[in-house]
C-alpha positions as CSV (number, residue, x, y, z in Angstrom):
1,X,7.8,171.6,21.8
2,X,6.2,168.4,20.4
3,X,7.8,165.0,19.9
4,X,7.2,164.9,16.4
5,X,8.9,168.8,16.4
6,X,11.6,167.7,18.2
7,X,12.4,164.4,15.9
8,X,12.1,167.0,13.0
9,X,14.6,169.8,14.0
10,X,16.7,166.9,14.8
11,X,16.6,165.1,11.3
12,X,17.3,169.0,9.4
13,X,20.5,169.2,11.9
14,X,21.5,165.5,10.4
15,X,21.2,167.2,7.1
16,X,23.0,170.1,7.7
17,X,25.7,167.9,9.5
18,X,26.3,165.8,6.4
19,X,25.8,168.6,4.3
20,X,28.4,170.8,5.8
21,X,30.9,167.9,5.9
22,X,30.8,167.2,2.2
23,X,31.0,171.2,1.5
24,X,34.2,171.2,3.9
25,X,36.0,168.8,2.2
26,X,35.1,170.4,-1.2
27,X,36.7,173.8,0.0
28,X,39.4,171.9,1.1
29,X,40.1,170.4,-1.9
30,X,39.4,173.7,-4.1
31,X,42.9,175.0,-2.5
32,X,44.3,172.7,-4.6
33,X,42.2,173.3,-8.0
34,X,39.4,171.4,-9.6
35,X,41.5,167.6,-9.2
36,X,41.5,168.9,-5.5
37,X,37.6,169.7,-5.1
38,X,37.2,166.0,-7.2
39,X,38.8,164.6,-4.3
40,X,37.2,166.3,-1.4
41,X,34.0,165.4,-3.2
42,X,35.2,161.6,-3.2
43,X,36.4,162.2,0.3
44,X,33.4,164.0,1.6
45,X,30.8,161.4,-0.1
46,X,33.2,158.6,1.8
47,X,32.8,160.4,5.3
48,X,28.7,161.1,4.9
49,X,28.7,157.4,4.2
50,X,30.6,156.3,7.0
51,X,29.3,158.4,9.5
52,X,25.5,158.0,9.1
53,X,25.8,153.8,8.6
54,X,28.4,153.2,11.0
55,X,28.8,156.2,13.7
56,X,27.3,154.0,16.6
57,X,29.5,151.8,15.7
58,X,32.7,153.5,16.2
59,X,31.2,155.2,19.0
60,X,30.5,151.7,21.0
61,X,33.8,150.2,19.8
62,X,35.9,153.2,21.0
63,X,34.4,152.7,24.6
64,X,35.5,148.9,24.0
65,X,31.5,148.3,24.6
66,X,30.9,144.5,25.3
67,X,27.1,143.6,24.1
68,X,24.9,142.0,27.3
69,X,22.4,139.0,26.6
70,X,19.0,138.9,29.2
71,X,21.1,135.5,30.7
72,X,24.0,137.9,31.2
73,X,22.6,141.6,32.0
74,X,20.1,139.7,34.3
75,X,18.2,143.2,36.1
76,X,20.1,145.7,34.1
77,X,18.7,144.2,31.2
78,X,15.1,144.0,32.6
79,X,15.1,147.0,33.7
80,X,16.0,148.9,30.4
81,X,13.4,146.4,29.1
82,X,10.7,147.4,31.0
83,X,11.7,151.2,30.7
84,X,11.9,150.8,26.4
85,X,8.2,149.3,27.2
86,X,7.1,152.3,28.8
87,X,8.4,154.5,26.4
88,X,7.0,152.3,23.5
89,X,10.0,151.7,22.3
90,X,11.9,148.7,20.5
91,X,14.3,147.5,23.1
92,X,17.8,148.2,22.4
93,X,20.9,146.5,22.6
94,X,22.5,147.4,25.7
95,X,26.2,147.2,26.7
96,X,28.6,147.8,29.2
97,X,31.7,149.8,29.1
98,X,35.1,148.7,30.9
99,X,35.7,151.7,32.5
100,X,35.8,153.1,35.9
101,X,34.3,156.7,35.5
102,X,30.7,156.6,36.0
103,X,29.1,157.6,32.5
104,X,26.7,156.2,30.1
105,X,25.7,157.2,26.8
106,X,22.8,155.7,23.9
107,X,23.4,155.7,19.9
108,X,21.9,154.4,16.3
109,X,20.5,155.8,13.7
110,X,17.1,155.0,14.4
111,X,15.1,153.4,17.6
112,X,15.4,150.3,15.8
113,X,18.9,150.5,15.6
114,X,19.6,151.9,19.0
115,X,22.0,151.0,22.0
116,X,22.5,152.3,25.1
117,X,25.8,151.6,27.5
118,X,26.7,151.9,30.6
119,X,30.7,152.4,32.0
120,X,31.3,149.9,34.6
121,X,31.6,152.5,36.8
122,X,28.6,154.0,36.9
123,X,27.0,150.5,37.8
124,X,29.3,150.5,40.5
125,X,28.6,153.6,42.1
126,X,25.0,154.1,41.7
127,X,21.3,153.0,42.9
128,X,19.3,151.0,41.4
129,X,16.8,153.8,41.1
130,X,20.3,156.1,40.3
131,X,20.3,153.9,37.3
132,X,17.3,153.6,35.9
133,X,16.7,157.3,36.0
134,X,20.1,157.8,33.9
135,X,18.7,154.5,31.5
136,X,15.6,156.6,31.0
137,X,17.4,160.0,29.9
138,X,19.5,157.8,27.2
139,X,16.4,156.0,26.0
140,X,14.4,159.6,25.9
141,X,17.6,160.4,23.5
142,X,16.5,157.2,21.3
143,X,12.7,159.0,21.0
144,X,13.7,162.2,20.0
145,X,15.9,160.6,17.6
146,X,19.2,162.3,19.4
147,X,21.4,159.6,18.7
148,X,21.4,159.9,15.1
149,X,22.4,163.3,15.2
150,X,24.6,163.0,18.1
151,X,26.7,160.7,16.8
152,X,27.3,161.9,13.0
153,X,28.1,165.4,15.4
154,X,30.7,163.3,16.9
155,X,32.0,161.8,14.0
156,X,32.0,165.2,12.2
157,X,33.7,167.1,14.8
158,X,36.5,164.3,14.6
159,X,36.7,164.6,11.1
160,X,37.5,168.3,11.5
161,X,40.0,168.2,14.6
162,X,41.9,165.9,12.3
163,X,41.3,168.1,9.4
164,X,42.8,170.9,11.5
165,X,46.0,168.7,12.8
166,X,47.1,167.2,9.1
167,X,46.4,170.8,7.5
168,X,48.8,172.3,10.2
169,X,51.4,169.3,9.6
170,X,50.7,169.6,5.7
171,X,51.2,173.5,6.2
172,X,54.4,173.0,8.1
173,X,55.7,170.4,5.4
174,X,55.3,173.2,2.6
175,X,58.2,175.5,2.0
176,X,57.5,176.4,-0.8
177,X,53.9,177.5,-2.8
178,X,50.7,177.6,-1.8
179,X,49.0,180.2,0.5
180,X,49.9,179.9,4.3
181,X,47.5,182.2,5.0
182,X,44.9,180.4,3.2
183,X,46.5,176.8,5.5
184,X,46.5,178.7,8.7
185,X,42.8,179.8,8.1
186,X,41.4,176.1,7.2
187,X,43.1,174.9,10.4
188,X,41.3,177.2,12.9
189,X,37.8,177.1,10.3
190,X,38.4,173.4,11.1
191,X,39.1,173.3,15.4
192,X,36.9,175.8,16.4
193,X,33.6,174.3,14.1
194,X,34.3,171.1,16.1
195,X,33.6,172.6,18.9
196,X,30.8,174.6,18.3
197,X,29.3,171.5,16.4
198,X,29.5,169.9,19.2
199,X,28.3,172.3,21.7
200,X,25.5,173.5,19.4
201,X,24.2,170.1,18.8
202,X,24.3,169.1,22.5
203,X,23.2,171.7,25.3
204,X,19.0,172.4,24.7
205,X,18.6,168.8,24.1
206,X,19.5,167.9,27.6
207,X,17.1,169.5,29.1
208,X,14.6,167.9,27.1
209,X,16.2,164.4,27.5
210,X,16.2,165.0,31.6
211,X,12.5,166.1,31.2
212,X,11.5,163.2,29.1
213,X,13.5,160.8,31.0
214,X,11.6,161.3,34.1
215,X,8.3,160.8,32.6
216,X,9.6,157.6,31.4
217,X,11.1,156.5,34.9
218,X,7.7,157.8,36.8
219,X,9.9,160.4,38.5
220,X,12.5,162.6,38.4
221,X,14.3,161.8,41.7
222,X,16.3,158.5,40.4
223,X,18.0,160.9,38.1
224,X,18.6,164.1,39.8
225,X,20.7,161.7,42.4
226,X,22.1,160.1,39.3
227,X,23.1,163.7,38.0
228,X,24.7,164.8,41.6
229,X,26.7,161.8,41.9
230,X,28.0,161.9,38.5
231,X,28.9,165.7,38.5
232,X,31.0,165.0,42.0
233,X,32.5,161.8,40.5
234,X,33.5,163.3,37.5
235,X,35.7,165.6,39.2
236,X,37.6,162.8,40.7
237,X,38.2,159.8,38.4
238,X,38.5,161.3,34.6
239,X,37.2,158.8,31.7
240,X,40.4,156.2,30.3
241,X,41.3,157.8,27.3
242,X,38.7,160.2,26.2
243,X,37.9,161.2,23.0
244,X,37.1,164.6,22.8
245,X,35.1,164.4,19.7
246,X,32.8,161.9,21.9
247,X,32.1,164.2,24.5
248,X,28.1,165.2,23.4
249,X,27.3,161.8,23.5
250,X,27.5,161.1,27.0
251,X,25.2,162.0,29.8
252,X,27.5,164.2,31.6
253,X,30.7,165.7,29.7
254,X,33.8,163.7,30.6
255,X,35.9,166.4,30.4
256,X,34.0,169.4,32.1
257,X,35.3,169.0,35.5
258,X,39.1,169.1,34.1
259,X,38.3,172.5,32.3
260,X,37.3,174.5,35.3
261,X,34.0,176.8,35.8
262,X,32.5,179.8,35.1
263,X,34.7,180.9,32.4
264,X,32.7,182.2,29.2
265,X,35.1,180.4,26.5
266,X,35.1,177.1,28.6
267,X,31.1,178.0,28.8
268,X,31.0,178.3,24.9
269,X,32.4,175.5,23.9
270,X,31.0,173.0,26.5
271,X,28.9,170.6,25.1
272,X,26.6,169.7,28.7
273,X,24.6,172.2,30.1
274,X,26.0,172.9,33.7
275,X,24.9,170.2,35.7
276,X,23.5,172.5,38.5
277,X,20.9,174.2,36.2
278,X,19.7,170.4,35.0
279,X,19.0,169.5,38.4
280,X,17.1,172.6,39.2
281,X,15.4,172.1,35.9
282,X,14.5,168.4,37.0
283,X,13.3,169.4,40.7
284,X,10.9,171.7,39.2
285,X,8.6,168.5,37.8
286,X,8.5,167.2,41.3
């Protein structure tokens, strides 16, 4: 698939996103009549707004993200430099996470706008080369224009876990009228279209990003390492305080190795492709 095909598919799923996140919150609303569908309008408008201006935002602050200078990121910050150069890119804004599990992620609505971090673990624990092959798959994200929809996924699948907990509290509050059929059945709608958002958005695109990254780092050794070390790592030292709803955005899923394998429901609603078949994938362009 082209670059410009790839960049197009991903703009019509930032449509559909948005568009299915106002239409939620205006069948919401219409349990309640035409006042309620006013409001989920309002509501919905509010949410589109917020999530394609500000997603990367919340996704950076979340992670408690601090923002590196040149002066301060020293070769970090060359090196993500030099790899934006390569893959004629702007160069983003590049931070790094407080955390001990190794993980990194990229964001931003546009290349322009883009920014990729790094936990604290993961610069650590790995190579130099370790790193620069994972910098290269989140800047291949920022080309294919990933982050945009990657982001509003995560912010939209947020939006609906919590839609799914305060219509199960708002159902429990009710003794008396309304439908609690009608509750009941907004509430799972709601948790199991996160999930499948997420997973939907997520899995193919990795495959693409790992393929693309390695072009852009010269090889694909740096990150099939990278990948190894992170699915072993995983296991061991979960993320501080996940959010769930963040889990697509990051280059291996935080909370995979806590879920078990091989089961088909844990399969379904995974957001990463199994880590095994990316690195076949990757040794295959050796």
């Amino acid at each position: 698939m082209s670059h410009k095909a790839i960049v197009a598919g991903n703009n019509f799923k930032t449509v559909l996103l948005l568009g299915g996140l106002m239409g939620l919150f205006v069948a919401v609303g219409a349990i309640w009549g035409v006042e309620g569908m006013i409001l989920g309008l309002l509501f919905g408008g509010v949410m589109n707004f917020v999530a394609f201006w500000f997603s990367d935002t919340i996704a950076i602050k979340s992670m408690r993200g601090k923002e590196i200078t040149r002066e301060q990121g020293g070769w970090l910050f060359d090196m993500v430099a030099e790899l934006a150069q390569r893959a004629e890119l702007p160069m983003p804004r590049v931070y790094i996470c407080p955390h001990q599990a190794p993980n990194a992620f990229a964001t931003g609505r546009s290349p322009k706008k883009a920014a990729v971090a790094f936990t604290q673990g993961l610069l650590s624990s790995m190579s130099r080369e370790e790193i620069r092959g994972v910098a290269a798959h989140e800047l291949a994200h920022i080309k294919n224009r990933d982050t945009l929809t990657s982001t509003i996924a995560a912010t939209v699948s947020g939006v609906l876990a919590f839609l799914a907990q305060w219509g199960l509290l708002l159902g429990m509050g009710r003794r008396a009228g309304g439908n609690p059929l009608i509750m009941f059945g907004v509430v799972i709608i709601a948790a199991v279209s996160a999930a499948l958002i997420k997973a939907m958005i997520s899995r193919s695109r990795e495959f693409v990003a790992d393929a693309d990254g390695a072009a852009i780092a010269g090889s694909p050794d740096g990150l099939i390492s990278a990948l190894a070390k992170l699915d072993a790592m995983s296991r061991r030292i979960p993320l501080d305080q996940p959010n769930p709803a963040m889990n697509n955005l990051f280059i291996v899923e935080p909370l995979a190795s806590n879920l078990g394998g091989g089961s088909t429901l844990i399969s379904m609603f995974a957001t990463h492709p199994p880590t095994e078949k990316r690195i076949a994938s990757l040794k295959r362009l050796r």
